[in-house]
Backbone as a printed PyTorch tensor [residue, N CA C, xyz], in Angstrom:
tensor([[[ 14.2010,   8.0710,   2.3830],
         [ 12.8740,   8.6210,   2.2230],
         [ 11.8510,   7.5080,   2.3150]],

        [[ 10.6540,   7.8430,   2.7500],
         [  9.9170,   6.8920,   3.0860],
         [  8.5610,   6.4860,   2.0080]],

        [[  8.4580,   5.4820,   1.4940],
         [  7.6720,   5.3440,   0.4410],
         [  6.1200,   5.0340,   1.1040]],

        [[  5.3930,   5.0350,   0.5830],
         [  3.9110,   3.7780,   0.8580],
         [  3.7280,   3.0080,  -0.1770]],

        [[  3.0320,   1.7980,   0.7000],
         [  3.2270,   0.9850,  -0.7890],
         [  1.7930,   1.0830,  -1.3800]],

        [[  2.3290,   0.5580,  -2.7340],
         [  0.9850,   0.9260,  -3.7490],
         [ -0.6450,   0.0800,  -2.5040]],

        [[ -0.5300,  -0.7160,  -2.0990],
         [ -1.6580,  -0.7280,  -1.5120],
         [ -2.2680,  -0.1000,  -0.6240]],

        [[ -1.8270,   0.9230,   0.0260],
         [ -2.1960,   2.0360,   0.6440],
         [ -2.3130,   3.5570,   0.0080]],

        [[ -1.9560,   3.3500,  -1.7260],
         [ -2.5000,   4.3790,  -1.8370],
         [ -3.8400,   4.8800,  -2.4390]],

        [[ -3.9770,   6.1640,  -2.4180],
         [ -6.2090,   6.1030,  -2.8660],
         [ -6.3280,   6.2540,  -4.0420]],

        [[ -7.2310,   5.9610,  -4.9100],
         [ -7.3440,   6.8840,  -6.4550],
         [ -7.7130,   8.0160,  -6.3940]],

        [[ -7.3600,   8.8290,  -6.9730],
         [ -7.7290,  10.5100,  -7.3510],
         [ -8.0800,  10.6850,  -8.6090]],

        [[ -9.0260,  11.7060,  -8.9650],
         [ -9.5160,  11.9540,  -9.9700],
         [ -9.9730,  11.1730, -10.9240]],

        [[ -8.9240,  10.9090, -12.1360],
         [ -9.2780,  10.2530, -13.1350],
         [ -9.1650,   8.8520, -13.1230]],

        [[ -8.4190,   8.2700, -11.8550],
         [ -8.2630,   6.8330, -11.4470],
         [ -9.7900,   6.4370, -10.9130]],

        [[-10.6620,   7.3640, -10.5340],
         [-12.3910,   6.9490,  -9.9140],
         [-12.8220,   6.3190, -11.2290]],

        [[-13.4340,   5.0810, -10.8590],
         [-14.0210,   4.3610, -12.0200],
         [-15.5510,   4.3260, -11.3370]],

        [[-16.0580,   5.0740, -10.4030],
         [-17.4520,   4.4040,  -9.3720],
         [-18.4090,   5.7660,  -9.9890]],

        [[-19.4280,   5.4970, -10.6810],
         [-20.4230,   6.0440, -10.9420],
         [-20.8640,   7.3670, -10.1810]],

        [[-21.6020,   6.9070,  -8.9630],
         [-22.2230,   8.0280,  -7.6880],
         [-21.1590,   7.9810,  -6.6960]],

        [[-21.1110,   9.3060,  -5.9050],
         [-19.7880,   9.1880,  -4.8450],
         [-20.9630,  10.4810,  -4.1560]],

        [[-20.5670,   9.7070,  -2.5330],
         [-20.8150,  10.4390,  -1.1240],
         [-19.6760,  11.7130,  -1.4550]],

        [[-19.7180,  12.8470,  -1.6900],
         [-18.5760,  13.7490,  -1.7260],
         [-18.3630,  15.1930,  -0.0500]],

        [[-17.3900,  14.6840,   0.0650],
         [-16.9040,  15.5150,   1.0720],
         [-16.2380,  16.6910,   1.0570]],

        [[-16.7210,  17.5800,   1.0370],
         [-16.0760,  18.7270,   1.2050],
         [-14.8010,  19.3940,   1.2840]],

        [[-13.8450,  20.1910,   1.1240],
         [-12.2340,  20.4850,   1.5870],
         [-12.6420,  21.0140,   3.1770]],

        [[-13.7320,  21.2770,   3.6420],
         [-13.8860,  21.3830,   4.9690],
         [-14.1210,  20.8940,   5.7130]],

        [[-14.9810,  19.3150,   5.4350],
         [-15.1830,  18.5320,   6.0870],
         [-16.7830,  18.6940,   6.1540]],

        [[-17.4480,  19.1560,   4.9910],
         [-18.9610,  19.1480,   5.1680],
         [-19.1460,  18.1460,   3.8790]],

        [[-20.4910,  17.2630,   4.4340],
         [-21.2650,  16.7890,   3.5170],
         [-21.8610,  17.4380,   1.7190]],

        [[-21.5700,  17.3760,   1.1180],
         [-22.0910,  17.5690,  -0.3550],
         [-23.5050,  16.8730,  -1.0100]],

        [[-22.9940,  15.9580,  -0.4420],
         [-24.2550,  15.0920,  -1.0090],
         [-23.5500,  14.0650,  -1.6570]],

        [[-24.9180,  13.3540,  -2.2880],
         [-24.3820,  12.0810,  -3.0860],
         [-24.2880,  12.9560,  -4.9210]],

        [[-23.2860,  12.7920,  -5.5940],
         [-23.1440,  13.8430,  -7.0160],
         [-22.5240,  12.4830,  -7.6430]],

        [[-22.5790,  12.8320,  -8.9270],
         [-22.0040,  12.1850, -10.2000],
         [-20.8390,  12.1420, -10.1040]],

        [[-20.0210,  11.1860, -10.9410],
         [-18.5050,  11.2520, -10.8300],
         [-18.0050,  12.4460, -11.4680]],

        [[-18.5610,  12.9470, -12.7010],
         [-18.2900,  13.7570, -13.2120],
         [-18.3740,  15.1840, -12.8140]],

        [[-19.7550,  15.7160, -11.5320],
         [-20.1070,  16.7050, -10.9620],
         [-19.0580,  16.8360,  -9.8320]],

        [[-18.4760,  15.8020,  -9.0380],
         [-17.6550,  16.0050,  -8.2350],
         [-16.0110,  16.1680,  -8.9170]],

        [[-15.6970,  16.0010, -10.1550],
         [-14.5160,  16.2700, -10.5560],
         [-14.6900,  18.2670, -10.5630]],

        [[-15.6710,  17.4830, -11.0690],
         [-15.9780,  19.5800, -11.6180],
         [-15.5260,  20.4780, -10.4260]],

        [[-16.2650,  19.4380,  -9.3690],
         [-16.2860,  21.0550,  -7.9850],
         [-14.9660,  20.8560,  -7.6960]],

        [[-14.3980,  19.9510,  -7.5620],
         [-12.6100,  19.1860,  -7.3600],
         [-11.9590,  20.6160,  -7.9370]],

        [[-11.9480,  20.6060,  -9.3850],
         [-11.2130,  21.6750, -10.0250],
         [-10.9760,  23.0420,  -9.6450]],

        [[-12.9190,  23.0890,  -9.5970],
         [-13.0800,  24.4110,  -9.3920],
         [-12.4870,  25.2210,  -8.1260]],

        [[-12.6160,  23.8820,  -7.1880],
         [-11.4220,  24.7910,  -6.0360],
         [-10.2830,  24.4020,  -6.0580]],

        [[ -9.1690,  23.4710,  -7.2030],
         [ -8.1510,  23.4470,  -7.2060],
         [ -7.8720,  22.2610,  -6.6350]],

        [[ -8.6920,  21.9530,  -6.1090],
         [ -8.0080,  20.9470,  -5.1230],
         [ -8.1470,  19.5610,  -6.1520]],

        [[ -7.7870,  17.6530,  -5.3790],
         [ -8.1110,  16.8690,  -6.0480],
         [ -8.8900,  15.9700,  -5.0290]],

        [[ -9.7360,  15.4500,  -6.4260],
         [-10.9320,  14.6240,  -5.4780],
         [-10.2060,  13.0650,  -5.2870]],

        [[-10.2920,  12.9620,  -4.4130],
         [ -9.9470,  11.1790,  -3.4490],
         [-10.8070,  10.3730,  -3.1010]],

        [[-10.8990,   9.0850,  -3.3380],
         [-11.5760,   8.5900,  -3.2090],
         [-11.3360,   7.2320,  -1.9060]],

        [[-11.9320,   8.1970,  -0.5820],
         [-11.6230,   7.8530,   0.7230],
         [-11.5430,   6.2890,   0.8990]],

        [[-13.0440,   5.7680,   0.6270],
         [-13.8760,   4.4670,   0.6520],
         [-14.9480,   4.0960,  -0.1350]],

        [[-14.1210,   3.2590,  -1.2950],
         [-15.3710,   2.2880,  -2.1660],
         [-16.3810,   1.5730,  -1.8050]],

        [[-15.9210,   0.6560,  -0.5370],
         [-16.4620,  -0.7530,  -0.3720],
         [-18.1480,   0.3020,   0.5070]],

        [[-18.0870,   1.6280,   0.3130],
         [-18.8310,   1.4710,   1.2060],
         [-20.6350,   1.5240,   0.1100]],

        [[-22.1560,   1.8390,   0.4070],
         [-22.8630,   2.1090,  -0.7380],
         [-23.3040,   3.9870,   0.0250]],

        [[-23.3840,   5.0980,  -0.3700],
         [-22.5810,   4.9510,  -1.7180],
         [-21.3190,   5.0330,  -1.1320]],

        [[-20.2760,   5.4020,  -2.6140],
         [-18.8740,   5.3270,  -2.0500],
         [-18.0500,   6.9150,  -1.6200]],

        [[-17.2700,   6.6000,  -0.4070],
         [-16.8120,   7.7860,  -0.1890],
         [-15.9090,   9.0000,  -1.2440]],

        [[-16.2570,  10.1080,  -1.6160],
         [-14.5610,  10.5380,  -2.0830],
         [-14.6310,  11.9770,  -1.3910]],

        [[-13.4390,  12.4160,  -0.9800],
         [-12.8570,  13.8610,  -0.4540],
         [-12.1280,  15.1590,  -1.5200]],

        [[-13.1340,  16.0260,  -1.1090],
         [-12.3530,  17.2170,  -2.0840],
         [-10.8730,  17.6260,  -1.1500]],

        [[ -9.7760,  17.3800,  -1.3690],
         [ -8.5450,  17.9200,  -0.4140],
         [ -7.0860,  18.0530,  -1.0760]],

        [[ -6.5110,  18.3760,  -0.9790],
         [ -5.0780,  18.6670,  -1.5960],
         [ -4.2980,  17.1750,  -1.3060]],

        [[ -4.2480,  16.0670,  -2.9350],
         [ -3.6310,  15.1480,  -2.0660],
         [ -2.6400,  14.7540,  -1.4900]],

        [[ -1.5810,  15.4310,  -2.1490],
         [ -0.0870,  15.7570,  -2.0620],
         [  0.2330,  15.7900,  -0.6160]],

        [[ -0.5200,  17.1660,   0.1270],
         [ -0.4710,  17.2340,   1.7500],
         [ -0.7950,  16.6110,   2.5130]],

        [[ -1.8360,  15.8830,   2.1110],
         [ -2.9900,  14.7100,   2.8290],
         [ -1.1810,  13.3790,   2.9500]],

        [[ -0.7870,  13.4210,   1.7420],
         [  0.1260,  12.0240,   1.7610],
         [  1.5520,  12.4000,   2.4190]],

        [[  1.6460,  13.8080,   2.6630],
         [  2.8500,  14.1370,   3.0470],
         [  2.4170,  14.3130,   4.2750]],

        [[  1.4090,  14.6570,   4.6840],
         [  1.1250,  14.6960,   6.8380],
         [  0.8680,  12.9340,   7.4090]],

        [[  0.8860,  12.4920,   6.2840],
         [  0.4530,  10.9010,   6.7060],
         [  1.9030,  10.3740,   6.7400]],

        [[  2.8690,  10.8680,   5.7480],
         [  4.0760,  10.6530,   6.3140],
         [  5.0660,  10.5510,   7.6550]],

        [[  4.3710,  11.7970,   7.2630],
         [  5.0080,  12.7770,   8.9700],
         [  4.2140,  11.9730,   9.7170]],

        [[  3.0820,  11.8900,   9.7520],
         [  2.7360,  10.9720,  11.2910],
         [  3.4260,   9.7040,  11.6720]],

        [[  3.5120,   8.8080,  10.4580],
         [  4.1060,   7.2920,  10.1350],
         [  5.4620,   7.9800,  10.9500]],

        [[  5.9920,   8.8240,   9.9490],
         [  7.5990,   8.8680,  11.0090],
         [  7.9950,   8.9420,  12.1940]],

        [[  6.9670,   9.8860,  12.9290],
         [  6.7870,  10.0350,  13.9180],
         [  6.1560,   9.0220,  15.0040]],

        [[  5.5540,   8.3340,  14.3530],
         [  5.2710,   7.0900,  14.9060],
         [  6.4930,   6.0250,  15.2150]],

        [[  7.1690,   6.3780,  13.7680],
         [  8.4360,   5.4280,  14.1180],
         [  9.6280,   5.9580,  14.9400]],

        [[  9.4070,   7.1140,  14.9690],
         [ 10.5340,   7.8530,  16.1550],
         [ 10.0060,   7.0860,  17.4980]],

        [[  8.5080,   7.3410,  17.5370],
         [  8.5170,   7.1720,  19.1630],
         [  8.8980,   5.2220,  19.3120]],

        [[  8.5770,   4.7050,  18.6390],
         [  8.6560,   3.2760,  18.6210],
         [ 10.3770,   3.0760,  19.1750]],

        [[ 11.1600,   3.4820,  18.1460],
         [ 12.7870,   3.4850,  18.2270],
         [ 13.1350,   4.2580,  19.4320]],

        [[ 12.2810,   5.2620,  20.3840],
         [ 12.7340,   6.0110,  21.7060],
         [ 12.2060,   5.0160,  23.2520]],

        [[ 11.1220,   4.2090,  22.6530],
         [ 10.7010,   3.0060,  23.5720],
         [ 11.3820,   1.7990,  23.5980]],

        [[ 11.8290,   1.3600,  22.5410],
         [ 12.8900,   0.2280,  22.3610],
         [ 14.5580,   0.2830,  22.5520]],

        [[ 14.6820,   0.9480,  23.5830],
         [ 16.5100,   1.4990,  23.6200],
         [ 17.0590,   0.3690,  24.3150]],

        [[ 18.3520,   0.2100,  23.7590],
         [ 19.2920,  -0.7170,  23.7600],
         [ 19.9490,  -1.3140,  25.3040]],

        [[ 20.6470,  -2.2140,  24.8510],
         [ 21.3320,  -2.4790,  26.3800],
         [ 22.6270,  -2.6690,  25.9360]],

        [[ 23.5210,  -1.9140,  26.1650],
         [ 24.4780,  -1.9430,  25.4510],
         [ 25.4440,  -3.3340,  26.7900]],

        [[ 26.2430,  -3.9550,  26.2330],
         [ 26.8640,  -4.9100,  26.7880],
         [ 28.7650,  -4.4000,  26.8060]],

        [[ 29.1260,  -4.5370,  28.0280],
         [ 30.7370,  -4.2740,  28.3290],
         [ 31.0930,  -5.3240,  29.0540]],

        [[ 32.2120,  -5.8960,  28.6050],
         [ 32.8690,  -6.6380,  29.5140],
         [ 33.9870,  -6.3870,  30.0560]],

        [[ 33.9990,  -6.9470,  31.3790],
         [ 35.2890,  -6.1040,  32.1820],
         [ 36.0650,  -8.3090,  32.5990]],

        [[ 37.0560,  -7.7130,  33.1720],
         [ 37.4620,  -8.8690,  33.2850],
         [ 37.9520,  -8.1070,  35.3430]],

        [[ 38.1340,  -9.5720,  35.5560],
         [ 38.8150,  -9.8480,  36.9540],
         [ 40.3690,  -8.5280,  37.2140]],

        [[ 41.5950,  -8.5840,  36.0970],
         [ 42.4770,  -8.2970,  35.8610],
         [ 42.5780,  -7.0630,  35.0940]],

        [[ 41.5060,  -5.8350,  34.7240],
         [ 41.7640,  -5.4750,  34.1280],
         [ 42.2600,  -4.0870,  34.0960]],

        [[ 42.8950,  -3.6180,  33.1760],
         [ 44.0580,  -2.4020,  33.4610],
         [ 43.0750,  -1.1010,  33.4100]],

        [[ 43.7450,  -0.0710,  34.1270],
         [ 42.8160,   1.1570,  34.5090],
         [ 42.9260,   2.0700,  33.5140]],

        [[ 43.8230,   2.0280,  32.2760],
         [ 42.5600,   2.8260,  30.9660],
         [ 41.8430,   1.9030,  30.4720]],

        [[ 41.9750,   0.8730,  30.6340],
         [ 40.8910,  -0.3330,  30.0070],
         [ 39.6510,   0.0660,  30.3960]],

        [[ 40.0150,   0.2350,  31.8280],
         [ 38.1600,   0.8270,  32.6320],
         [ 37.7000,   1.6380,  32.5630]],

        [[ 38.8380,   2.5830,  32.2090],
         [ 38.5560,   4.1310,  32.0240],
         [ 38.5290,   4.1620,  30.8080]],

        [[ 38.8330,   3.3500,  29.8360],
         [ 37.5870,   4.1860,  28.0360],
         [ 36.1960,   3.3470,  28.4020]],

        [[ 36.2590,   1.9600,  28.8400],
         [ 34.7860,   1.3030,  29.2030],
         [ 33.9190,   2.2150,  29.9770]],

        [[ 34.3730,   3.0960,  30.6870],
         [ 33.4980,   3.9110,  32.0770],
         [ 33.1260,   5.1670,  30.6260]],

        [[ 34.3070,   5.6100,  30.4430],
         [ 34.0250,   6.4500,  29.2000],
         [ 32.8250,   6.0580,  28.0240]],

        [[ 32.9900,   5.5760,  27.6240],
         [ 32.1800,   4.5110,  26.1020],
         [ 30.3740,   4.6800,  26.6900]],

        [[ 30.4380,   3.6880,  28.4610],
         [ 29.4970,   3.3380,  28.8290],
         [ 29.0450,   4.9780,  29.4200]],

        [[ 28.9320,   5.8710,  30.2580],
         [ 28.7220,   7.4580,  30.4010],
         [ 27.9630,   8.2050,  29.6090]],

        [[ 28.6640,   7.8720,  27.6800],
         [ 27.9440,   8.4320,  26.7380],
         [ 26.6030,   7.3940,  26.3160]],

        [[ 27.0300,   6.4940,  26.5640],
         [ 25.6540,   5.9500,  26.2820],
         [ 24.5080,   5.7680,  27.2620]],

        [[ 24.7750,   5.8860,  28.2050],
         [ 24.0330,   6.1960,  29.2780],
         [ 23.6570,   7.7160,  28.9240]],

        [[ 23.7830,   8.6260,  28.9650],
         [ 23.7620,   9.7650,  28.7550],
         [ 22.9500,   9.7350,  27.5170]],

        [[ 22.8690,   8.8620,  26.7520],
         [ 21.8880,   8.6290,  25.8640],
         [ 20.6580,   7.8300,  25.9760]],

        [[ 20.3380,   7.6720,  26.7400],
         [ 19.2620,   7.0230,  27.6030],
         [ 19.3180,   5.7510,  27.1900]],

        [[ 20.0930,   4.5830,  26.7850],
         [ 20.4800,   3.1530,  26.8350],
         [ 21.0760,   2.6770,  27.8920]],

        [[ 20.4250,   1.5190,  28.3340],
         [ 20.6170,   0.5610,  29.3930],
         [ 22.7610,  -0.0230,  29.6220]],

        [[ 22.8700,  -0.0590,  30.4200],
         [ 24.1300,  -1.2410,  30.3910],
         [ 24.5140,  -2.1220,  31.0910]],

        [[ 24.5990,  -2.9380,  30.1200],
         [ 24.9190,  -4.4140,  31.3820],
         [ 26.5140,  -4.5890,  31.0840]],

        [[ 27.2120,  -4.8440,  32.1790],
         [ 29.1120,  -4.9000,  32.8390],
         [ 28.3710,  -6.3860,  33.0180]],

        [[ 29.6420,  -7.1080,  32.3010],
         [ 29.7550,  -8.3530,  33.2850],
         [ 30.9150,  -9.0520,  32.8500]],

        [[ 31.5500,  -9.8730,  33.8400],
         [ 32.9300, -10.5780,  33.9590],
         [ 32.6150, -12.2780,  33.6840]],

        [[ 33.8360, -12.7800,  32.6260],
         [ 32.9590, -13.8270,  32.7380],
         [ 34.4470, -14.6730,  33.4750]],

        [[ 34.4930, -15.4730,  34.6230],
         [ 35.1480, -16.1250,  35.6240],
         [ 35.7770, -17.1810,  34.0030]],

        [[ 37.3440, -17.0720,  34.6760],
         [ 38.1960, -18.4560,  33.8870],
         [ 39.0160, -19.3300,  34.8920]],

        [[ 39.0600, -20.1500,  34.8430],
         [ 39.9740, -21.5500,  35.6870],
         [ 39.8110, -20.8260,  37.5020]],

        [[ 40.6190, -20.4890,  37.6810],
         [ 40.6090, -20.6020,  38.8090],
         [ 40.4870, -19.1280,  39.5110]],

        [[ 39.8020, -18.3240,  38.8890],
         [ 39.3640, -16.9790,  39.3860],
         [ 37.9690, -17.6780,  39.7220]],

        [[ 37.0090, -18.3210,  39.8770],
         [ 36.0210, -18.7330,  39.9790],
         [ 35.7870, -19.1580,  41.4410]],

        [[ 37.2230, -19.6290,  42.0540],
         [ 37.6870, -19.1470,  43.3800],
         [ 37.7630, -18.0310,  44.1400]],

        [[ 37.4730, -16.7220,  43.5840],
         [ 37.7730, -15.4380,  43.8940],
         [ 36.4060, -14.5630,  43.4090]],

        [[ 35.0990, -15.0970,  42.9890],
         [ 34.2540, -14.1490,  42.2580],
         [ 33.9860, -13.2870,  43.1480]],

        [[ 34.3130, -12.5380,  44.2810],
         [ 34.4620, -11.6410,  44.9320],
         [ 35.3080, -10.5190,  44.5200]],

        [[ 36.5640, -10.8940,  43.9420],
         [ 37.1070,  -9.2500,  43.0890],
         [ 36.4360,  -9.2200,  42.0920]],

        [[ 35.4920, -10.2830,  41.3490],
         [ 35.1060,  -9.7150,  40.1460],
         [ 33.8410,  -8.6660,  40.4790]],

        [[ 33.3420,  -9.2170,  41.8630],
         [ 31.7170,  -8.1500,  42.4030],
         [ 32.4750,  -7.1220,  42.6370]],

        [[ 33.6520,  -7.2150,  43.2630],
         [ 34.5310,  -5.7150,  43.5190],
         [ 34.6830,  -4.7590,  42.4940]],

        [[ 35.1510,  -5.1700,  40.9480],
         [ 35.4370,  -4.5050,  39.5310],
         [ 33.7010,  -4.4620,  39.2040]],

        [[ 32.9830,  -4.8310,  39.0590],
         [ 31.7950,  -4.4780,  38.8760],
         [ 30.8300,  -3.2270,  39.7010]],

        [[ 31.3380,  -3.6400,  40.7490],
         [ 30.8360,  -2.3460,  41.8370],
         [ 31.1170,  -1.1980,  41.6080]],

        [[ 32.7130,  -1.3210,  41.4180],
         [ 33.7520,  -0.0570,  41.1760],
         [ 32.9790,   0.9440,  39.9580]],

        [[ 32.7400,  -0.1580,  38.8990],
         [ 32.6910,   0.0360,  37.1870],
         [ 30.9460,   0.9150,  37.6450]],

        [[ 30.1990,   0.6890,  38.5330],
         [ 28.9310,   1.2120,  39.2220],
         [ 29.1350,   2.3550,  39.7400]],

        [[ 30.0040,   2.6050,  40.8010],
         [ 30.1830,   4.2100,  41.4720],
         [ 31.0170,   4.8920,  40.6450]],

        [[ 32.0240,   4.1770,  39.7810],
         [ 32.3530,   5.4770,  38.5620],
         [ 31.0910,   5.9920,  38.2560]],

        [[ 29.8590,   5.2910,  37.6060],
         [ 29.3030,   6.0920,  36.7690],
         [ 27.8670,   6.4760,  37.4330]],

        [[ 28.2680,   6.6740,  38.6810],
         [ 26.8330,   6.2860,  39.8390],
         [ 25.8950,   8.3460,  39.2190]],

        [[ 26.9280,   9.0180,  38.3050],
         [ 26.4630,  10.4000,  38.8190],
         [ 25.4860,  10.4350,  37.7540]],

        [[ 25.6940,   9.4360,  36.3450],
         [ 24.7160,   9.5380,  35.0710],
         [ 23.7630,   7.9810,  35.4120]],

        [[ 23.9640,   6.9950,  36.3060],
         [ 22.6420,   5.7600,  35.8170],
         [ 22.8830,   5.7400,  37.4460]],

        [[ 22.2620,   4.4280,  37.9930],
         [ 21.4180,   3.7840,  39.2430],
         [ 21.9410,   2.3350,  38.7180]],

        [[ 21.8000,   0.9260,  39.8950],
         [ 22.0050,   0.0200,  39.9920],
         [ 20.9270,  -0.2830,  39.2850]],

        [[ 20.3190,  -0.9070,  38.5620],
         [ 18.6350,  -1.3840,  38.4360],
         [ 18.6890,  -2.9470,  39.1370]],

        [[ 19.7440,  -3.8630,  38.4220],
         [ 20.1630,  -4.9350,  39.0380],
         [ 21.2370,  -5.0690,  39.5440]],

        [[ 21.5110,  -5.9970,  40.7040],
         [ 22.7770,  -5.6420,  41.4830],
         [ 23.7740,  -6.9850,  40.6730]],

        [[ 25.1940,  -7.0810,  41.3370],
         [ 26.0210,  -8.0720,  40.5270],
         [ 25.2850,  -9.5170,  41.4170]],

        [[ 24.8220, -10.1240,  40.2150],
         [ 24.8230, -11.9040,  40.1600],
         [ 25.2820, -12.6040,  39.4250]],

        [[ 25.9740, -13.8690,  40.2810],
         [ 26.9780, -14.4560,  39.6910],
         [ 25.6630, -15.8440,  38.7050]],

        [[ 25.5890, -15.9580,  37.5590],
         [ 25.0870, -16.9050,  36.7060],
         [ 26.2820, -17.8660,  35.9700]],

        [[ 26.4490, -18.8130,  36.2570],
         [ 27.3820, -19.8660,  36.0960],
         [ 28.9010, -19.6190,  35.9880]],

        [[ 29.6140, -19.1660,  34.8420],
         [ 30.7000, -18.5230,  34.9550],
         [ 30.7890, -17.2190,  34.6610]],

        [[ 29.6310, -16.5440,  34.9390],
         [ 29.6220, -15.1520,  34.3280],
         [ 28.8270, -13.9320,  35.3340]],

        [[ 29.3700, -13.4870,  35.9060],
         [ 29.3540, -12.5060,  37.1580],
         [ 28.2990, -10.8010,  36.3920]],

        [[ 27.1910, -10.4220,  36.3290],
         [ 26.3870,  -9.3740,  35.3550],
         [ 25.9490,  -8.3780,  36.1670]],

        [[ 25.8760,  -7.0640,  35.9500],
         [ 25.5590,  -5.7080,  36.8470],
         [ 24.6770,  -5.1250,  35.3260]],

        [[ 23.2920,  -4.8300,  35.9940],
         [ 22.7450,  -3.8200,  34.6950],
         [ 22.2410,  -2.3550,  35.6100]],

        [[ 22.6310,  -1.5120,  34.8030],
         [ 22.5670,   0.2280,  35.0960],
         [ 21.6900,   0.3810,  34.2190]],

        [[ 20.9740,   1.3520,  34.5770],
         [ 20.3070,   1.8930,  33.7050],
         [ 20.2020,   3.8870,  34.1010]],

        [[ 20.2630,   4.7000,  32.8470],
         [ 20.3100,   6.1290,  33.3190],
         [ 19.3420,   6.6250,  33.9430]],

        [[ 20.2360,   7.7770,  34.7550],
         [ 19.5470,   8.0450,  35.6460],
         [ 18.3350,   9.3870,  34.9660]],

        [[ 16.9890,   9.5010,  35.6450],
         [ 15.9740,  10.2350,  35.0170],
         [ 16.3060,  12.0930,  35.1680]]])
């Protein structure tokens, strides 16, 4: 559950220590400038609680509004804010295949990598060359290619295989 911290939250009611307050309406109309005490009154009288928007300002702001909902839609937005943040930042998930490697090996990796693709995360395949396969980085572009048209029906090439020192890299990304 998601908290706020005490410095983001407002005083209400009996926490107002400010003399005169700009008071705002539960509709969003002007009141006028009223007493602290005249604006608790009208607060009550419709149930609602008075908030006190902005001090620093002269005079100071406060809102007649339900604060409970006011702090629970400010939630919901924050979360929602953080959904979309976590749907823009998706992963690259990393597999390594080797030169030699056996065909359920490729086939749970093709598997593994499918669902996550299918989940809209990136993947980068890459082989990393030992002793004297480094002579041959041509079957490793071959197992990388392969590990590509398995899964050509859920992502796209984005980058093709390049060989970077001893380590041969293909990144997919899903397809739209």
């Amino acid at each position: 559950m998601l908290f706020i911290a005490k410095t983001e939250e407002l005083l209400i009611n009996d926490q107002i220590r400010i003399a005169e307050l700009m008071v705002i309406g539960p509709n969003g109309e002007k009141m006028g400038v009223k007493r602290l005490e005249d604006a608790k009154t009208l607060a009550n009288y419709a149930g609602l609680d008075l908030v006190l928007m902005s001090e620093n300002t002269t005079p100071a702001v406060a809102k007649i509004m339900d604060y409970n909902k006011y702090r629970y839609e400010r939630q919901k937005k924050l979360k929602e804010a953080q959904k979309k943040q976590r749907e823009s930042n998706k992963e690259v998930k990393e597999y390594r295949l080797s030169v030699t490697i056996d065909v359920h090996d490729f086939d749970t990796r093709k598997r593994n990598a499918a669902d996550y693709l299918k989940k809209g995360h990136k993947i980068k395949a890459f082989i990393r060359f030992k002793g004297r396969q480094m002579a041959h980085t041509e079957l490793g572009k071959d197992v990388l290619l392969k590990f590509a048209e398995e899964l050509s029906e859920v992502s796209t090439i984005e980058v093709e295989p390049k060989l970077e020192g001893k380590q041969m890299s293909l990144l997919l990304a899903p397809k739209k």
